[in-house]
C-alpha positions as CSV (number, residue, x, y, z in Angstrom):
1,X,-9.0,14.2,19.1
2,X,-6.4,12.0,17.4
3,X,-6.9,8.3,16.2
4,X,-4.6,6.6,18.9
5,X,-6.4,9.6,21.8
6,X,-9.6,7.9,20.4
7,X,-8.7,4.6,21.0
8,X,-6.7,5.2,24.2
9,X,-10.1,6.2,25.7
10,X,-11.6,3.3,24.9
11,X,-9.4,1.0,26.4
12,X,-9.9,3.0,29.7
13,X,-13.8,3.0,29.5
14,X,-15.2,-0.4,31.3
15,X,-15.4,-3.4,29.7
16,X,-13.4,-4.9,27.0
17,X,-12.9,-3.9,23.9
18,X,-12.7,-5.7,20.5
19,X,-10.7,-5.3,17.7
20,X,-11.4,-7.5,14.3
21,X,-8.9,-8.7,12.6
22,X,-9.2,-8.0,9.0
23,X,-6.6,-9.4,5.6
24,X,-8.1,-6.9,2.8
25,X,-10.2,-4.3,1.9
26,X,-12.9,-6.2,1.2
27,X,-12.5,-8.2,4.2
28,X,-12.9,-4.7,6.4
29,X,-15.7,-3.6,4.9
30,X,-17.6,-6.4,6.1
31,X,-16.0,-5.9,9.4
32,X,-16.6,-2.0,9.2
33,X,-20.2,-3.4,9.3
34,X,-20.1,-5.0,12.7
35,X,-17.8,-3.5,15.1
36,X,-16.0,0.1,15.0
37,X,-12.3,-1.1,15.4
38,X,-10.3,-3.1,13.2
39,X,-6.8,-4.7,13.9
40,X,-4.0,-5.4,11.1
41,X,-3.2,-8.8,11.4
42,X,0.0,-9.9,10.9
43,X,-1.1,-13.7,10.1
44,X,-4.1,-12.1,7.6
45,X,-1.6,-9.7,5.5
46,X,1.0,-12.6,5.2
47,X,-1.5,-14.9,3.5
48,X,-3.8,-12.3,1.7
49,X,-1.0,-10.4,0.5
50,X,2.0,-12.5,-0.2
51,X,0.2,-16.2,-0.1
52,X,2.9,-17.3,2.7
53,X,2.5,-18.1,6.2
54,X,3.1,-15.4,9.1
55,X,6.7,-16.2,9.6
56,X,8.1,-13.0,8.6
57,X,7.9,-12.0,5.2
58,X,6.1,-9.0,5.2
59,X,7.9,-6.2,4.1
60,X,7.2,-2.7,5.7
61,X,6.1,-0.5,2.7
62,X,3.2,-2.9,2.1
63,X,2.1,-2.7,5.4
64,X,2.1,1.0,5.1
65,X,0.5,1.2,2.2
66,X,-2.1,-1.4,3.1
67,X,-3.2,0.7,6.6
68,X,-3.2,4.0,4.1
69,X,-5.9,2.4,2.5
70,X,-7.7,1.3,5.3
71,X,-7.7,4.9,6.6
72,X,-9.2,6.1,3.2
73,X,-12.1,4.1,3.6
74,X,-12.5,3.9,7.5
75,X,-11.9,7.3,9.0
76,X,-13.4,6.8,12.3
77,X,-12.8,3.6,12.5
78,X,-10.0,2.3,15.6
79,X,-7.0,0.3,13.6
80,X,-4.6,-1.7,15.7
81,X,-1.5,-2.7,13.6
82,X,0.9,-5.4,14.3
83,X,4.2,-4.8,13.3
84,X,5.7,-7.8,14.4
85,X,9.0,-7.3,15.5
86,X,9.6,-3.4,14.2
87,X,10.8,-5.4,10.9
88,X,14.0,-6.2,12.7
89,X,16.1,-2.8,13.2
90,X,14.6,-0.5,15.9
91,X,15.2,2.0,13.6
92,X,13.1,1.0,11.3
93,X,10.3,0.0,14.0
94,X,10.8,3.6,14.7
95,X,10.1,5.1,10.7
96,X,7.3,2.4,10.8
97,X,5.6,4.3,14.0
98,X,6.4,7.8,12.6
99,X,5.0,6.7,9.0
100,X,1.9,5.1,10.5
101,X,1.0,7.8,12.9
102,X,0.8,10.2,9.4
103,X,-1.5,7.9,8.1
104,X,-3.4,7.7,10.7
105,X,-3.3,4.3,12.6
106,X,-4.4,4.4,16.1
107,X,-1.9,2.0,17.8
108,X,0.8,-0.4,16.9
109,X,1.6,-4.0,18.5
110,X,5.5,-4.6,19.1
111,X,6.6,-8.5,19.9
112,X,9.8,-9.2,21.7
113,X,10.3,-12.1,18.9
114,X,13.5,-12.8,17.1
115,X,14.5,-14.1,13.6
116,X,13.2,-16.5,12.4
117,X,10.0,-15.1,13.6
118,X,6.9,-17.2,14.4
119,X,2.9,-16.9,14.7
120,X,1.9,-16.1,18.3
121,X,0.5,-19.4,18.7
122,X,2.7,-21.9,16.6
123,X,5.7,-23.8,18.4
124,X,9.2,-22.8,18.1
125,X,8.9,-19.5,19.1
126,X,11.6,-17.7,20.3
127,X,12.7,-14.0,22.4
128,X,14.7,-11.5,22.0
129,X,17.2,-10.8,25.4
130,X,14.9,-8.9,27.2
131,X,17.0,-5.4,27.5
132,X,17.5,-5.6,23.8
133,X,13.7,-5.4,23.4
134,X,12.9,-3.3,25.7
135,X,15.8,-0.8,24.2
136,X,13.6,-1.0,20.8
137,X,10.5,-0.6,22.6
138,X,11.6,2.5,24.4
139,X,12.9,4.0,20.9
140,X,9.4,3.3,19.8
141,X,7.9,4.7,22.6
142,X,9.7,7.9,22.2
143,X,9.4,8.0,18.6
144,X,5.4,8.1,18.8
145,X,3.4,11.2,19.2
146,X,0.1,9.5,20.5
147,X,-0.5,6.8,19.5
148,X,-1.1,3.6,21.1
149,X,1.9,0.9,21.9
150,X,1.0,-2.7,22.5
151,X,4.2,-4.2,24.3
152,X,4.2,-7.7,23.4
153,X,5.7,-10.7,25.1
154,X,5.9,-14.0,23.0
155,X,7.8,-15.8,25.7
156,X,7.1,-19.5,26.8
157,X,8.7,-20.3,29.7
158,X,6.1,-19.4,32.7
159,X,8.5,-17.9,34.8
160,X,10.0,-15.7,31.8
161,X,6.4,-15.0,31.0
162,X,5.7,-13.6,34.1
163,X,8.5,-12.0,34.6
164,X,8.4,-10.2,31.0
165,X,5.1,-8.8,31.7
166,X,5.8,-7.0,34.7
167,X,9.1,-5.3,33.2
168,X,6.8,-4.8,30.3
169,X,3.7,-3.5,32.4
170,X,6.7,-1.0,34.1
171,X,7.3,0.7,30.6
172,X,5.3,3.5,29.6
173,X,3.6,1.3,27.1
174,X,-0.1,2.0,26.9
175,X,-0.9,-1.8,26.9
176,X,0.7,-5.6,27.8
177,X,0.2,-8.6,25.5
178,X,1.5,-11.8,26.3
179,X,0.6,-14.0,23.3
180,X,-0.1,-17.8,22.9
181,X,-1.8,-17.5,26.8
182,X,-2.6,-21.3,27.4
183,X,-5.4,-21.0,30.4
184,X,-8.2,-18.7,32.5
185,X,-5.6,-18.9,35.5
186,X,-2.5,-17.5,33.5
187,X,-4.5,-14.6,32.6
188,X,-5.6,-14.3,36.1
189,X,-1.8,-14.7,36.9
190,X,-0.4,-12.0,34.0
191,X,-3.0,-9.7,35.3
192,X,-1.7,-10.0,38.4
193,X,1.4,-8.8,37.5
194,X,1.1,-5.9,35.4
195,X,-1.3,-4.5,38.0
196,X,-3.0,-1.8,36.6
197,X,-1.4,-1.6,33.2
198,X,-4.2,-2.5,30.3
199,X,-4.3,-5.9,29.1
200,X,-4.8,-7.4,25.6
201,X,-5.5,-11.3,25.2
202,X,-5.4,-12.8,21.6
203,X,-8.0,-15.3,20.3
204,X,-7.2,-17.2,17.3
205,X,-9.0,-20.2,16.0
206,X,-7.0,-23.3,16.7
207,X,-4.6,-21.1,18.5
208,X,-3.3,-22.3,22.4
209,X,-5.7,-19.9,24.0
210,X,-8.9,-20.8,25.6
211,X,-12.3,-19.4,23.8
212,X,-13.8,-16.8,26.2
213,X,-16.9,-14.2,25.5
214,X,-16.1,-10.1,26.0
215,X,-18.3,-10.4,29.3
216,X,-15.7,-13.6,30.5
217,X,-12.7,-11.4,29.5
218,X,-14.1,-8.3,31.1
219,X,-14.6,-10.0,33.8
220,X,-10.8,-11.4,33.8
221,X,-10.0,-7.8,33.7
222,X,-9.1,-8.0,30.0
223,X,-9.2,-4.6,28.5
224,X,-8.8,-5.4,24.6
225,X,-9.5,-8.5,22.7
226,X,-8.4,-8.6,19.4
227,X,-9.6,-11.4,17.2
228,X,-7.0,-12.0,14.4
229,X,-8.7,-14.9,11.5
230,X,-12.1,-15.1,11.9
231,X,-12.7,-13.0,8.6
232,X,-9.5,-14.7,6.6
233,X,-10.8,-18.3,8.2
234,X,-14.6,-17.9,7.3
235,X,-13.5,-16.8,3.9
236,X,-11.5,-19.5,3.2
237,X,-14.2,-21.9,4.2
238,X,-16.9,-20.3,2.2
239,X,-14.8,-19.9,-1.0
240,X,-13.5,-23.8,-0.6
241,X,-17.8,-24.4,-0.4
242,X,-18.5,-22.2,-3.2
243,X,-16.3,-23.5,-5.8
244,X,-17.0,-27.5,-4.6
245,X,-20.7,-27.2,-5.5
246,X,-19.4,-25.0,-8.8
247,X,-17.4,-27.9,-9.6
248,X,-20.8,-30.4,-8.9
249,X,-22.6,-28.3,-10.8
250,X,-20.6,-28.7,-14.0
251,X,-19.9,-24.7,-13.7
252,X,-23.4,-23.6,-13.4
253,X,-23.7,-21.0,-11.0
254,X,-26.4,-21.5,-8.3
255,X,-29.5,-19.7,-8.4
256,X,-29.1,-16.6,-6.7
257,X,-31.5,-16.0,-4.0
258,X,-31.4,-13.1,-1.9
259,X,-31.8,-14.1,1.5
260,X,-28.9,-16.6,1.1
261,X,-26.3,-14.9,-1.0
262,X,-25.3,-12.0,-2.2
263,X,-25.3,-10.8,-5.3
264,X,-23.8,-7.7,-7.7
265,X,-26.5,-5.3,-6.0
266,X,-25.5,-6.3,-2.6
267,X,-21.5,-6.1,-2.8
268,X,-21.6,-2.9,-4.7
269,X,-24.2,-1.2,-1.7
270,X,-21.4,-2.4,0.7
271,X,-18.6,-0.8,-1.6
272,X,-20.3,2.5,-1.6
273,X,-20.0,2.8,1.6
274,X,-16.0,3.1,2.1
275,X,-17.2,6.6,0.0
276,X,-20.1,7.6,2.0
277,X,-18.1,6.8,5.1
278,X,-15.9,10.3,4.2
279,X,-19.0,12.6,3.6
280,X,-19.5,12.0,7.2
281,X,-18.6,13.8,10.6
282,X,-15.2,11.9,11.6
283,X,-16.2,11.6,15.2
284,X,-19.3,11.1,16.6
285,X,-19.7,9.0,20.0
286,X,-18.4,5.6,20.4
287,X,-20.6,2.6,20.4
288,X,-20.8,1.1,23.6
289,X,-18.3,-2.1,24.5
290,X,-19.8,-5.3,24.9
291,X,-18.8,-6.2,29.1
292,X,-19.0,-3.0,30.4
């Protein structure tokens, strides 16, 4: 079975699925931990990467390179990747899809966003006209093989919104997104109109959308949830903790205790996995989803 198969049957099985959203390597292999699909944010990369907000620096080789890597280390492992806008040029959205189906990537999100490009939940965004996304979204669509397509609306005006999703929904996109979704009733109303097509809702801390559990969104009839900061957020709080009580303590490290830290021992155990992880069978029967 192929990576986006794999991942196409999961969306379909009841319940919602998650998706993690991870910035680094290290930052999935704590993930890889926890849940058994990973998706490449966008907003992570931008800051990990390149230290710049997710406004549309990221250059396409180094998302490439960074999923390759992922792959390596995760085979079995689901891995969503956001490629904003197809970096412009629906050609290149298309040698993106063909490059990232090699490596192995199970799906790809594409936004209806033009230049300058914005985070799904920051002000200012604006849309493409919608026939010259959707003629980059059919490219794309032809272009892959099997894996998964996320169509992705980043419109604000409700009626636009609405509309969007239901020309989206009528594509032959494997899933809808409509980003930056402000209520419970708007995803009631956007599931409404895609009908049966799957639906993905985006949770991001301090983001416009409301904080819901996978049993509320399953029972929204959400199909994916993908959660884009919370590693890149948690690890900016703990490092911005670590280094204050550094600085208190004059540059003495703290004792290390076990049961609160972790230490040399405990980082390189989790390292050693992304090797073990290949001396395994790649597929072996997926864990169930929290909802169903």
């Amino acid at each position: 079975m192929s990576y986006g198969s794999a991942l196409r049957d999961q969306i379909a099985a009841p319940g919602t699925t998650p998706l993690i959203g991870v910035f680094d390597m290290y930052s999935a292999s704590v993930a890889a931990e926890h849940y058994d699909g990973m998706f490449v944010s966008g907003f992570g990369f931008a800051a990990s990467y390149y230290g710049l907000p997710d406004i549309g620096f990221i250059a396409w080789p180094d998302m490439l390179g960074f999923v390759q890597r992922l792959r390596g280390a995760f085979p079995r492992h689901h891995l969503l990747v956001d490629i904003d806008d197809g970096y412009v040029d629906p050609e290149v959205a298309c040698h993106v899809v063909e490059g990232l189906e090699r490596i192995g990537a199970s799906g790809v999100i594409l936004e209806d966003q033009k230049r300058p490009r914005r985070c799904g939940h920051a002000d200012g965004k604006q849309v493409l006209p919608l026939d010259e996304y959707l003629a980059k979204l059919e490219m794309v669509l032809q272009t892959r093989r099997d894996l998964v397509v996320v169509a992705r609306t980043d419109a604000t005006d409700e009626d636009d919104i609405l509309y969007r999703a239901e020309r989206l929904a009528a594509t032959d996109a494997d899933v809808v997104l409509v980003d930056g979704v402000r209520s419970v009733e708007w995803i009631r109303r956007i599931r409404e109109v895609v009908d049966g097509k799957p639906l993905l809702f985006n949770q991001i801390a301090g983001g416009k959308s409301p904080r819901l559990s996978l049993g509320e969104l399953s029972g929204l009839g959400v199909d994916v949830a993908i959660y884009s900061t919370p590693c890149l957020f948690a690890a900016h709080v703990a490092m911005d903790s670590a280094l204050s009580e550094l600085k208190r303590a004059d540059g003495r490290l703290p004792v290390f205790d076990t049961a609160d830290g972790v230490g040399v021992a405990a980082s390189t155990r989790l390292l050693e996995r992304n090797i073990a992880r290949n001396q395994e069978p790649r597929h072996q029967q997926p864990r169930e989803r929290v909802g169903a």
